[in-house]
C-alpha positions in Angstrom: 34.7 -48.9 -101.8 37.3 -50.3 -99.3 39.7 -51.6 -102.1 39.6 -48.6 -104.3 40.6 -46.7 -100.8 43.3 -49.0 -100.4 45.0 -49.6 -103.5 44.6 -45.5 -103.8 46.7 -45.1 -100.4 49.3 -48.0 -102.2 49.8 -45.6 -104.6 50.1 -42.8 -103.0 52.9 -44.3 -100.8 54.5 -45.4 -103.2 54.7 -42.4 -104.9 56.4 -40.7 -102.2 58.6 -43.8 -101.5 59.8 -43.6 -104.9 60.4 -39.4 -104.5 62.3 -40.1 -101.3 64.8 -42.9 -102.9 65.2 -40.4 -106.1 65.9 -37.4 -104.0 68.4 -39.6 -101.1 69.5 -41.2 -104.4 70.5 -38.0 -106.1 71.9 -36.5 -103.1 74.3 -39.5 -102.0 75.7 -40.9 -105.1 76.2 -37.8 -106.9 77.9 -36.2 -104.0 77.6 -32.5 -105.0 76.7 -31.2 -102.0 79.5 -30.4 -100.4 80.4 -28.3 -103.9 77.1 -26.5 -103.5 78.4 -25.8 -99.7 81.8 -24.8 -100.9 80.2 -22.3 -103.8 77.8 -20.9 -101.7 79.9 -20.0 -98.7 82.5 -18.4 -101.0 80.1 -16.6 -103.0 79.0 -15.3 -99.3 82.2 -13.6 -98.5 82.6 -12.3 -102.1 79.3 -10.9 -101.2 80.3 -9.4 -97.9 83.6 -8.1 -99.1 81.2 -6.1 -102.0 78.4 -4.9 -98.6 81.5 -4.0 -96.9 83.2 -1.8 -99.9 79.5 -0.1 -100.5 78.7 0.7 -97.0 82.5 2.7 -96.1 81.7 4.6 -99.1 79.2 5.3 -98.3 79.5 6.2 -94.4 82.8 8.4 -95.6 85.1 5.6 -94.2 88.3 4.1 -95.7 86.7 1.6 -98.1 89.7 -1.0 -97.6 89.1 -1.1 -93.7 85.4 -1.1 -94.4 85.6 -4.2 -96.7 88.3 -6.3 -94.6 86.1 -5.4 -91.8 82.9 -6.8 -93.0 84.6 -9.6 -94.7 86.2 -10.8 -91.7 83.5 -10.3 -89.3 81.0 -12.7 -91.2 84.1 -15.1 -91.8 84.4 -15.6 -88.3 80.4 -15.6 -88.1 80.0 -18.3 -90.7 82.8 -20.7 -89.2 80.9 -20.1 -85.9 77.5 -21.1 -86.9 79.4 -24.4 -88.4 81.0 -25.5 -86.0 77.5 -24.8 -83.4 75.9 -27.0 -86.5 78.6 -30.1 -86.9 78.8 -30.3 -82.8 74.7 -30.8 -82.7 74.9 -33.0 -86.1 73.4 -30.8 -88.2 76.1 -29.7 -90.5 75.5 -30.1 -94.2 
């Protein structure tokens, strides 16, 4: 019963051994994160720009303030939160 414990945990590890080397693997060599970073914080201000635009229309303010506004705001707010991440390291 020992060695059918044993070679079951051997297996198991290396199961998750071989996950971990795929995902590092995938992560490092292919190098697309920073494109996913890039995408995603664009798509973000697009996104803000749009929130920005709804809600002056529909608070009965001028929509182009309303939009540069928000747009700038979470800007600032985004290059904020990555600088507090790349000074502790945790920057993707």
């Amino acid at each position: 019963a020992r060695g059918r414990v044993a070679a079951e945990n051997r297996r198991y590890t290396r199961f998750w051994v071989k996950l971990y080397f795929l995902e590092y693997g995938l992560f490092h060599a292919l190098g697309f994160l920073e494109v996913v970073m890039t995408v995603v914080a664009a798509l973000s201000l697009v996104f803000l720009t749009v929130l920005g635009t709804i809600a002056a229309r529909v608070g009965g303010a001028s929509v182009a303030k309303g939009a540069l506004r928000v747009t700038f705001w979470g800007a600032i707010a985004m290059a904020i939160t990555a600088a507090i991440g790349r000074a502790f390291g945790v920057a993707a």
